[in-house]
Short mmCIF file of the C-alpha atoms (twelve columns), coordinates in Angstrom:
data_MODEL
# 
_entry.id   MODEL 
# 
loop_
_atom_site.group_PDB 
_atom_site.id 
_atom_site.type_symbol 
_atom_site.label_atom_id 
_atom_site.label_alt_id 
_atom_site.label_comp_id 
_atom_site.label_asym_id 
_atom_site.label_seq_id 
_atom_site.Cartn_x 
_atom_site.Cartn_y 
_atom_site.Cartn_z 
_atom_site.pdbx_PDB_model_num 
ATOM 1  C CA . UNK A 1  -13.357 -36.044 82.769 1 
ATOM 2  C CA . UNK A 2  -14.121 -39.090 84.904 1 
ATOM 3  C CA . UNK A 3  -16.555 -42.082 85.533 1 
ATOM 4  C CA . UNK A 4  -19.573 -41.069 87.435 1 
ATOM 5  C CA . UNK A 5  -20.673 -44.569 87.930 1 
ATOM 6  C CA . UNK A 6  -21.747 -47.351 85.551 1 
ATOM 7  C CA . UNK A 7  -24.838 -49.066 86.147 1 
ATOM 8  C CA . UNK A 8  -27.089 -51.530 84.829 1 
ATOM 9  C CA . UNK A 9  -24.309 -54.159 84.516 1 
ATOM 10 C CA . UNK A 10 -25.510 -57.177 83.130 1 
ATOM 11 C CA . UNK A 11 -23.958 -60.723 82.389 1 
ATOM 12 C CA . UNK A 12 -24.031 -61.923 78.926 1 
ATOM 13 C CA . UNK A 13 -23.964 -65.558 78.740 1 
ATOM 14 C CA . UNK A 14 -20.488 -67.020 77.132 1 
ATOM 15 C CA . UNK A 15 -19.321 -70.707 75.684 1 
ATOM 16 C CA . UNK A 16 -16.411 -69.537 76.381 1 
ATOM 17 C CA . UNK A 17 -15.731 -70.290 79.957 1 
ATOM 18 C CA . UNK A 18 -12.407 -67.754 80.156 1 
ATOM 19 C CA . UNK A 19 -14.282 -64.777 78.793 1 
ATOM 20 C CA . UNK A 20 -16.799 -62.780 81.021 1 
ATOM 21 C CA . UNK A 21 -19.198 -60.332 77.879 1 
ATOM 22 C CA . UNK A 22 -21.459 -57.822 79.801 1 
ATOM 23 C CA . UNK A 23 -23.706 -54.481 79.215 1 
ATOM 24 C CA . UNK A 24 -23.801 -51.573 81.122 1 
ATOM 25 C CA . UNK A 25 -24.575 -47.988 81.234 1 
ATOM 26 C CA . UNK A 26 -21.976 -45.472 81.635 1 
ATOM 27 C CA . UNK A 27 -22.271 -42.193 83.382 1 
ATOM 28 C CA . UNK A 28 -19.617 -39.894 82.424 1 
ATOM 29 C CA . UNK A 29 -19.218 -36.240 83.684 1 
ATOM 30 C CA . UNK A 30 -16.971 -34.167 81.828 1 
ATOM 31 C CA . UNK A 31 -17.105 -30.641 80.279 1 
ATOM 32 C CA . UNK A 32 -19.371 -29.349 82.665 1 
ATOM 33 C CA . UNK A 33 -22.104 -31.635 81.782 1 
ATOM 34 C CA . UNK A 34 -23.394 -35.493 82.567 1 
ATOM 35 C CA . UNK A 35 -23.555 -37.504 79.577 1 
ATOM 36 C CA . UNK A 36 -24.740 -41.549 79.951 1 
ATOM 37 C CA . UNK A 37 -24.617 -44.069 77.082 1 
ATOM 38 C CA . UNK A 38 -24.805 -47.755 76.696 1 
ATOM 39 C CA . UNK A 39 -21.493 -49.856 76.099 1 
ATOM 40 C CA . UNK A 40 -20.044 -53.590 76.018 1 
ATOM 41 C CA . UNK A 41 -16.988 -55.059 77.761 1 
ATOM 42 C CA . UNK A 42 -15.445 -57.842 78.031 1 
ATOM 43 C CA . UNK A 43 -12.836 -59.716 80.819 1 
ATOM 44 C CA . UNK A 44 -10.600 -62.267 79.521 1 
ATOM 45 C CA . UNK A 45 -8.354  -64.607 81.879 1 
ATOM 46 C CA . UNK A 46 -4.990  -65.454 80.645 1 
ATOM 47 C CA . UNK A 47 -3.613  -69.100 81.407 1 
ATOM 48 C CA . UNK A 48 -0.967  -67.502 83.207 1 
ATOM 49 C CA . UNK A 49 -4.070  -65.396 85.884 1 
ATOM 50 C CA . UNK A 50 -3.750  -61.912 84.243 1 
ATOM 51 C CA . UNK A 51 -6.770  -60.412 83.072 1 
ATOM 52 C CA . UNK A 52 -7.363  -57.819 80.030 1 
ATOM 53 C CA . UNK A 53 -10.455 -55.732 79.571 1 
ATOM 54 C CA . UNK A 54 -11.668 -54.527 76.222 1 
ATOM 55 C CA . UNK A 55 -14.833 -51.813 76.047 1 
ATOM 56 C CA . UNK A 56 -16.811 -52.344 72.736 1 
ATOM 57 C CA . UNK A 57 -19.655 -50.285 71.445 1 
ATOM 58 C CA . UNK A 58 -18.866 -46.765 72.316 1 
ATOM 59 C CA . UNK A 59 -21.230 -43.768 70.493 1 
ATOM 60 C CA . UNK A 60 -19.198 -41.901 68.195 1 
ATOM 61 C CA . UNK A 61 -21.041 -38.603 68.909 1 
ATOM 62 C CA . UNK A 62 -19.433 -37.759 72.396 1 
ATOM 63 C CA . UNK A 63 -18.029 -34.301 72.364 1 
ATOM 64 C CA . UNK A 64 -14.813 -35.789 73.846 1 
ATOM 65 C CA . UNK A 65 -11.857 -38.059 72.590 1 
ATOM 66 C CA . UNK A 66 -12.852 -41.520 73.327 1 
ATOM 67 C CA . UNK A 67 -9.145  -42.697 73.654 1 
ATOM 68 C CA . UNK A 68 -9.106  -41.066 77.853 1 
ATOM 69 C CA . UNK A 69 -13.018 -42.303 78.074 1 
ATOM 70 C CA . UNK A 70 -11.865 -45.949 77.397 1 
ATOM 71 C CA . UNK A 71 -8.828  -45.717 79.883 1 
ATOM 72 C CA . UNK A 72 -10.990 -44.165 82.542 1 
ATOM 73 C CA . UNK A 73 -13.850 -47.140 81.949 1 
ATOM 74 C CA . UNK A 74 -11.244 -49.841 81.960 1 
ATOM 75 C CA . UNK A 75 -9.640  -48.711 85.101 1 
ATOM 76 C CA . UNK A 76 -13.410 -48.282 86.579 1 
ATOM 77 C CA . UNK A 77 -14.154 -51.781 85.697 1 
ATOM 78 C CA . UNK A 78 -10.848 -53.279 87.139 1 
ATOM 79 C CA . UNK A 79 -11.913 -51.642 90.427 1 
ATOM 80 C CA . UNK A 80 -15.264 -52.930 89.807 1 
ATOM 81 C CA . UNK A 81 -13.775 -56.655 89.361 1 
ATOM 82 C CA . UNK A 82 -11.168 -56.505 91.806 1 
ATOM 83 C CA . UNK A 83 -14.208 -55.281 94.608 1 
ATOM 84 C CA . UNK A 84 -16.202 -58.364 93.183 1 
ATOM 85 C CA . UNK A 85 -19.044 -56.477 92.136 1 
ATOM 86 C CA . UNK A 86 -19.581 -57.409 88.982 1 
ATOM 87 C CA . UNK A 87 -22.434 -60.047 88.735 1 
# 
């Protein structure tokens, strides 16, 4: 299994000025096939600088454990961040 790409990543706007919400599309390739679905995630800064990333809204009908598809996503997304290419 792994992250194809995710796309269509869009800002959500926040009150909260130490928490980033966005939506995307996910493009996941894993048993052979190409599966895509919508998701949310959010990036929260720490007062001390760390950041933690939480993935919301996942389909329940994937024909995989969503436990590794959250890990992959989150580490995806830190690379995403740490490139500064999320909008």
């Amino acid at each position: 299994m792994r992250i194809a790409e995710i796309t269509s990543i869009v800002r959500d706007e926040s009150h909260i000025y130490y928490i980033n919400r966005y939506k995307a599309t996910a493009v996941v390739e894993f048993l052979s096939k190409q599966v895509s679905f919508p998701f949310n995630f959010f990036i929260e800064m720490n007062p001390l600088g760390g950041k933690t990333i939480n993935v919301e809204s996942l389909p329940r009908d994937l024909d995989y454990p969503l436990l590794p598809i959250i890990k992959a996503l989150k580490d995806y997304i830190c690379t995403l961040e740490k490139g500064n290419k999320l909008p």
